[in-house]
N, C-alpha and C positions, 0 to 999 in steps of 0.2 A: 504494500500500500504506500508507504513512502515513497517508492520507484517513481509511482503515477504523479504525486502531492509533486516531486521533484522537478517534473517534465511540466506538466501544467504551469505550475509556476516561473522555468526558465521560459515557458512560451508567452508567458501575460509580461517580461520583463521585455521583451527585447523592444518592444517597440517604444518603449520607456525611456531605452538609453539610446536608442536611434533619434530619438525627438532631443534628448539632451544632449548629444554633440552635434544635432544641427542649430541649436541653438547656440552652444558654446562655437563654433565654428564661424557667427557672424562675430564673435569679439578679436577674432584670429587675423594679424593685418597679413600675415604670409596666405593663408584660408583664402583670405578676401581678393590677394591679387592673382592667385592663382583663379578663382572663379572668372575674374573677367578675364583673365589669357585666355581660355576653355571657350567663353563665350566669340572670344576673335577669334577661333580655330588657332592657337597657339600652342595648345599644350592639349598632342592626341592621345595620352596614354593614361589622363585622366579627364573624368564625367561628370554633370550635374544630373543627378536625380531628379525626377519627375517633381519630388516634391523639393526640391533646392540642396540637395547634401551633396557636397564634394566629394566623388570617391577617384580609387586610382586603380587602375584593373581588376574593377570590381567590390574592391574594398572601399571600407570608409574611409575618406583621412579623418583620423584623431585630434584635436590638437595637444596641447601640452595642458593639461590641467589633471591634476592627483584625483580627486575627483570621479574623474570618467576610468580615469586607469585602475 
């Protein structure tokens, strides 16, 4: 029974911490100028997400905050 409590609950997190480094990500001036390179086709090896999150083959970029880490 804990297995399930386990699973259930990393699944109601994530979208938790996805919403909190996309917000922590507009305080990021590196974050922020890499978003507009992305937007001018500058930089092809990372994305903006439908919903606005900077990722990089796929992944999210993190920024530096203990926090999220």
């Amino acid at each position: 029974m804990e297995f399930v409590v386990g699973q259930l609950s990393t699944l109601s997190l994530q979208p938790m911490i996805k919403e909190e480094i996309k917000s922590k990500q507009h305080l990021h001036p590196l974050i922020e100028q890499l978003k507009h390179e992305v937007i001018k086709d500058r930089r092809l090896n990372f994305q903006i997400s439908e919903d606005g999150v900077l990722g990089f083959k796929g992944r999210l970029c993190v920024p530096e905050d203990e926090g999220i880490k």
